[in-house]
C-alpha positions in Angstrom: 13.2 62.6 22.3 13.0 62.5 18.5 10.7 64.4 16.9 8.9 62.6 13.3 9.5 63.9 10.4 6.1 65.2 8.4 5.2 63.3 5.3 3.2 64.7 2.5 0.7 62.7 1.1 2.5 61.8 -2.3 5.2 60.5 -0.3 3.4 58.7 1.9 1.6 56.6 -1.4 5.4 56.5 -3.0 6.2 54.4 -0.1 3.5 52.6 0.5 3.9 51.2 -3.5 7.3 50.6 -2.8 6.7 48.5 -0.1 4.0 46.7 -1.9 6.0 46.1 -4.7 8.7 44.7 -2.8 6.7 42.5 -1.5 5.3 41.3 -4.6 8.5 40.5 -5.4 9.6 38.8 -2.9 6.3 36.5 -3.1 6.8 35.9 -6.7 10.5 34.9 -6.0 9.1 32.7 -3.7 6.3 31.2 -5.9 9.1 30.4 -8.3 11.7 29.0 -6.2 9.2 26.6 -4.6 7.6 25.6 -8.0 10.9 24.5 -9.1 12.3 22.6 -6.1 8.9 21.0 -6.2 9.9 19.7 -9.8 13.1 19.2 -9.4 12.4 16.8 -6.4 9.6 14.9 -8.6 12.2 13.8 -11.2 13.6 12.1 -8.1 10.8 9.5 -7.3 12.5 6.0 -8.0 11.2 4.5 -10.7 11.5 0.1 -11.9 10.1 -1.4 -14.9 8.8 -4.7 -15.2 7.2 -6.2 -18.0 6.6 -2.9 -19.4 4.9 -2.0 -15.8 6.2 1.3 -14.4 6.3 1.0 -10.6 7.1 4.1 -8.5 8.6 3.8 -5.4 6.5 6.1 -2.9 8.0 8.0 0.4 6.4 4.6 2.8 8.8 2.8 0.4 6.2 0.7 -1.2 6.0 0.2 -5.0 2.9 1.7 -6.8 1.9 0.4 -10.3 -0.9 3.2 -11.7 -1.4 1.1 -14.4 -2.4 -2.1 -12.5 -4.0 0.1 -9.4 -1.5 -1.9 -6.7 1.0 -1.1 -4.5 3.4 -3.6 -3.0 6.1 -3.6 -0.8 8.5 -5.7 -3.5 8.7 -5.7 -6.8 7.6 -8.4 -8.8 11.8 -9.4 -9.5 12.3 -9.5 -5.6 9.3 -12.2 -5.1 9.2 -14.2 -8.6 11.2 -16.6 -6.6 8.8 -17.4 -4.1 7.5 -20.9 -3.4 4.1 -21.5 -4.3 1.9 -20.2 -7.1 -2.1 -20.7 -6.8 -3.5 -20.2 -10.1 -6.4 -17.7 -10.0 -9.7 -17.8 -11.7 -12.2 -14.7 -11.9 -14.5 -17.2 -10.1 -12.1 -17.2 -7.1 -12.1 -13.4 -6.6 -15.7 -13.0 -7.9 -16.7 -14.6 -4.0 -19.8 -13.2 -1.9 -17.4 -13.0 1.1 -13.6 -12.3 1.9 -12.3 -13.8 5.6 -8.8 -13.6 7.0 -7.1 -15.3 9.8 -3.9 -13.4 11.1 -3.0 -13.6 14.5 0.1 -11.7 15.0 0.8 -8.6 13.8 3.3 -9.4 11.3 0.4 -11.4 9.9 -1.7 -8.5 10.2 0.6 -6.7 7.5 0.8 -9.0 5.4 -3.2 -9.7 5.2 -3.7 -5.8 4.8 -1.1 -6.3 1.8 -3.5 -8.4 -0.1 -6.8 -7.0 1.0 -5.8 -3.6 0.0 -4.6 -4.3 -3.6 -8.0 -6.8 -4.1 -9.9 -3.5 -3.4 -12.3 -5.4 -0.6 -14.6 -3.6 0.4 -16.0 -5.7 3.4 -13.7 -8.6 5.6 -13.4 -9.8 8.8 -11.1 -11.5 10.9 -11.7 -15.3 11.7 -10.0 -18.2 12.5 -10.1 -21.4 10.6 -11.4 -24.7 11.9 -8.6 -26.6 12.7 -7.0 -23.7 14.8 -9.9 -22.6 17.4 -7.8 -23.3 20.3 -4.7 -20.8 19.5 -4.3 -17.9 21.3 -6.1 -15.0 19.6 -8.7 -17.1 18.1 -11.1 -16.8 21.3 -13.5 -14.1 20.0 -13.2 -14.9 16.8 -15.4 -17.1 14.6 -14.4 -20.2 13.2 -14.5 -21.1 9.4 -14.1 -23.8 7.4 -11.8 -24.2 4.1 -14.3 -27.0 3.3 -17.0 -24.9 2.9 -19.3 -26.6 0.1 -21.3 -23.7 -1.5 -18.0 -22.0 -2.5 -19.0 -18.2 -1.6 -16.2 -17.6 1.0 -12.6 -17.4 0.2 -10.3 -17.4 3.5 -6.7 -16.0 3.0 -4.8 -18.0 6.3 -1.2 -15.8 7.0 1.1 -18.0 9.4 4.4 -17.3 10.5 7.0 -20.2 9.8 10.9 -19.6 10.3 10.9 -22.7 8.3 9.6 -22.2 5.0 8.2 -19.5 2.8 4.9 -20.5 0.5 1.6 -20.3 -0.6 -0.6 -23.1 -1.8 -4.7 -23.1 -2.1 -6.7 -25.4 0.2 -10.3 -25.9 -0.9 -11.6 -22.4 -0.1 -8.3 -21.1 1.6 -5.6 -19.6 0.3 -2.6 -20.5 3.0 0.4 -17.7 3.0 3.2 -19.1 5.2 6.9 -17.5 5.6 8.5 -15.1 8.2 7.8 -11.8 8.5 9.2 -10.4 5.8 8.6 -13.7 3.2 5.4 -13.8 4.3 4.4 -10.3 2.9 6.8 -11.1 -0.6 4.0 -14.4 -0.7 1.2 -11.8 -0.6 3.0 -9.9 -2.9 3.7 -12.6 -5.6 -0.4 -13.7 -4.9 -1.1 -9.8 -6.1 1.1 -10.1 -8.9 -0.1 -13.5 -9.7 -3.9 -12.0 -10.3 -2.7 -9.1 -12.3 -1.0 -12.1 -14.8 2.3 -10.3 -14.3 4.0 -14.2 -14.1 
């Protein structure tokens, strides 16, 4: 059995600063190493401009533009293109209620696409009239694009291997496409109100 040594109490605050100072270092090299990783990795963000629009491309891989307050999943280059263009008047966007009838969940994303960036505060899910008997549309309610007091807008999201598009209908603005073309026809729609084509 070892027998401990007898410290004085001068040495016993010598060490006691030397191991607070040693820790104190070691924190402040850590502060500083994990400052400058954290800045080195910002300068690594992707980064496209468009029409003098800086878009950054976040870690879900969307595209944010601060300047317009949007974030896409393409850039407005990857969905010019696009069939379809519905011209857009304040008086459009400037409705008492927003509707949107998407049945799948690839429909799904793409109606959260455009509901997000149009900063809606208040939507629900319907179905539109001439669709009441497809599956999904049971417990929903039915609306009409022919509705004559024009305070509803109803954005419609179909899947179609066929075709890609997006053409307005009264008070329904119809996005068709597969699943990835039918979010780069909500995307251009975004764009579109934001006059970036």
């Amino acid at each position: 059995m070892q027998i401990k040594k007898i410290e004085s109490k001068g040495e016993k605050e010598r060490k006691q600063k030397r191991n607070q100072l040693t820790i104190g270092l070691i924190l402040i090299f850590v502060m500083i190493l994990s400052t400058a990783g954290y800045a080195f990795d910002s300068g690594k963000q992707e980064k496209k401009i468009y029409q003098g629009i800086t878009f950054i491309k976040g870690e879900d891989g969307s595209w944010a533009s601060q300047k317009l307050s949007i974030s896409t999943k393409f850039l407005p280059y990857e969905v010019k293109e696009t069939n379809g263009s519905v011209l857009i008047s304040s008086q459009m966007i400037d409705r008492e209620k927003f509707y949107f009838s998407a049945l799948s969940s690839d429909e799904l994303v793409a109606a959260n696409e455009v509901v997000k960036n149009l900063f809606i505060q208040k939507t629900q899910q319907v179905c539109v009239d001439n669709e009441e008997n497809k599956p999904g549309c049971e417990n929903l309610p039915i609306k009409s694009c022919y509705d004559q007091n024009f305070t509803s807008l109803i954005f419609v999201f179909r899947l179609n291997d066929t075709s890609i598009n997006m053409e307005k209908k009264e008070n329904c603005i119809f996005f068709n496409g597969n699943n990835e073309n039918l979010i780069k026809a909500a995307d251009k729609f975004i764009f579109n109100i934001n006059n970036i084509f």
